[in-house]
C-alpha positions in Angstrom: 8.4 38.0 35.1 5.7 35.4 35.7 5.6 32.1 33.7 3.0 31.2 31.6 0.7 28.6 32.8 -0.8 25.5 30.1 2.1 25.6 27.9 2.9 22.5 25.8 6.4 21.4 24.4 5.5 18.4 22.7 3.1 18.2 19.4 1.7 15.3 21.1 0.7 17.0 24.5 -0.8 19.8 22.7 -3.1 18.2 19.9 -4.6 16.0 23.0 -5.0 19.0 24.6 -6.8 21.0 21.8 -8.8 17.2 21.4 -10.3 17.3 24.7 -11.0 21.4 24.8 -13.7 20.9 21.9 -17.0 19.5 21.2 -17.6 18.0 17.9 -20.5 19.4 15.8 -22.0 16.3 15.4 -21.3 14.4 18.1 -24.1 12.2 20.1 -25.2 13.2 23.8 -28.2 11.3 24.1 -29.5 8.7 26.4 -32.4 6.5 24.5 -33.1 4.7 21.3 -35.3 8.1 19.6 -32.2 10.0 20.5 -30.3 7.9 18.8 -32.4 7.3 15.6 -33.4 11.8 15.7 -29.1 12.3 16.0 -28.5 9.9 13.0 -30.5 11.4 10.9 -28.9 14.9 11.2 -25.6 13.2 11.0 -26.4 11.2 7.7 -27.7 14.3 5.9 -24.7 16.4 6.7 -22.5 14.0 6.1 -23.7 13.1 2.9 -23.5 16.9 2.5 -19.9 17.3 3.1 -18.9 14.0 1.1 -20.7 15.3 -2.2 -21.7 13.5 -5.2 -20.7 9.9 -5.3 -19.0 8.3 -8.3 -21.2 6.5 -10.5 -21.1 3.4 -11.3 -18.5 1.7 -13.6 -18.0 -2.0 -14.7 -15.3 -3.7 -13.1 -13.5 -4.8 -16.3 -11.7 -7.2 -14.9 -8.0 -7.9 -16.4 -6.0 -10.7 -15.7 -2.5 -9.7 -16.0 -0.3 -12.7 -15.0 -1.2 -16.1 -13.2 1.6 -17.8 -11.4 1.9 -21.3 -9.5 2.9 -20.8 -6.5 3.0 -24.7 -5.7 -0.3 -24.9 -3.2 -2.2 -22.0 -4.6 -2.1 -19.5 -7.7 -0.9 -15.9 -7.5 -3.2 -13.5 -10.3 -2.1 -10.0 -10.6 -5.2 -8.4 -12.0 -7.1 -5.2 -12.8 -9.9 -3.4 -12.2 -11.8 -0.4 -12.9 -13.6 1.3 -9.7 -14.4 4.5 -11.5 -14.7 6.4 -14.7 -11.1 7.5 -14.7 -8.8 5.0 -11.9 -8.1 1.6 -12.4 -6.9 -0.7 -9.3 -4.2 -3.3 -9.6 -4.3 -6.1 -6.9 -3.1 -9.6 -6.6 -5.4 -12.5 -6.1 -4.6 -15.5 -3.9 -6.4 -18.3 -4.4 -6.5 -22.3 -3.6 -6.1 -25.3 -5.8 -7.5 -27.2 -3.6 -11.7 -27.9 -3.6 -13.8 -26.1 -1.1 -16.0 -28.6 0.6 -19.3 -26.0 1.2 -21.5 -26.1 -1.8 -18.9 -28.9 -3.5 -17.3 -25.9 -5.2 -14.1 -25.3 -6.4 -12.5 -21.9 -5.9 -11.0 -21.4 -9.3 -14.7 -21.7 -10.5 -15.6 -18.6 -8.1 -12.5 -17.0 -10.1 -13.9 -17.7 -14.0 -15.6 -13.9 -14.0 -12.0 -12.5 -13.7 -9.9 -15.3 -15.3 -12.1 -14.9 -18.6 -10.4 -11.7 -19.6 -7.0 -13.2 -18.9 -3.8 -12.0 -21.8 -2.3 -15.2 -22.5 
């Protein structure tokens, strides 16, 4: 019995082989700038095809959860809202000390977020 030729044992092997075999749909194979601009196009509309609808927009309603002291900077655990139906909890690191550009403090670029804060 003859052996098979092209066979792969490992997963790894084999996707780079099935990789390299094909040609993606949408990839770009030209040489010049109107090329470039004609193969965008094509790829924006279908791609904006295959996303579908976009959320719409949603205020933030930012939440302040906690505010810690972490010595040299303050911890905030807050949330947000980034669509209709999900919120997004994060943590917010920022400096007590006074950012020289603009004579600004940092904790003033927070008051948007800190105003909703739960004592």
């Amino acid at each position: 019995m003859k052996p098979m030729q092209n066979r792969n044992l490992s997963p790894y092997e084999g996707v780079w082989a099935w990789i390299h075999s094909e040609k993606p749909e949408l990839s770009f194979d030209g040489s010049t700038h109107e090329d470039y601009t004609r193969w965008r196009k094509g790829f924006k509309t279908k791609l904006i095809r295959l996303l579908g609808k976009t959320p719409e927009k949603v205020p933030l309603n930012p939440e302040t959860i906690e505010s810690v002291d972490m010595g040299g900077y303050t911890r905030e655990k807050v949330i947000f809202d980034s669509e209709r139906y999900n919120s997004v909890p994060a943590y917010l690191l920022s400096s007590q000390l006074t950012v020289t550009a603009g004579e600004r403090s940092m904790s003033a670029e927070l008051s948007k977020i800190r105003k909703n804060t739960i004592a």
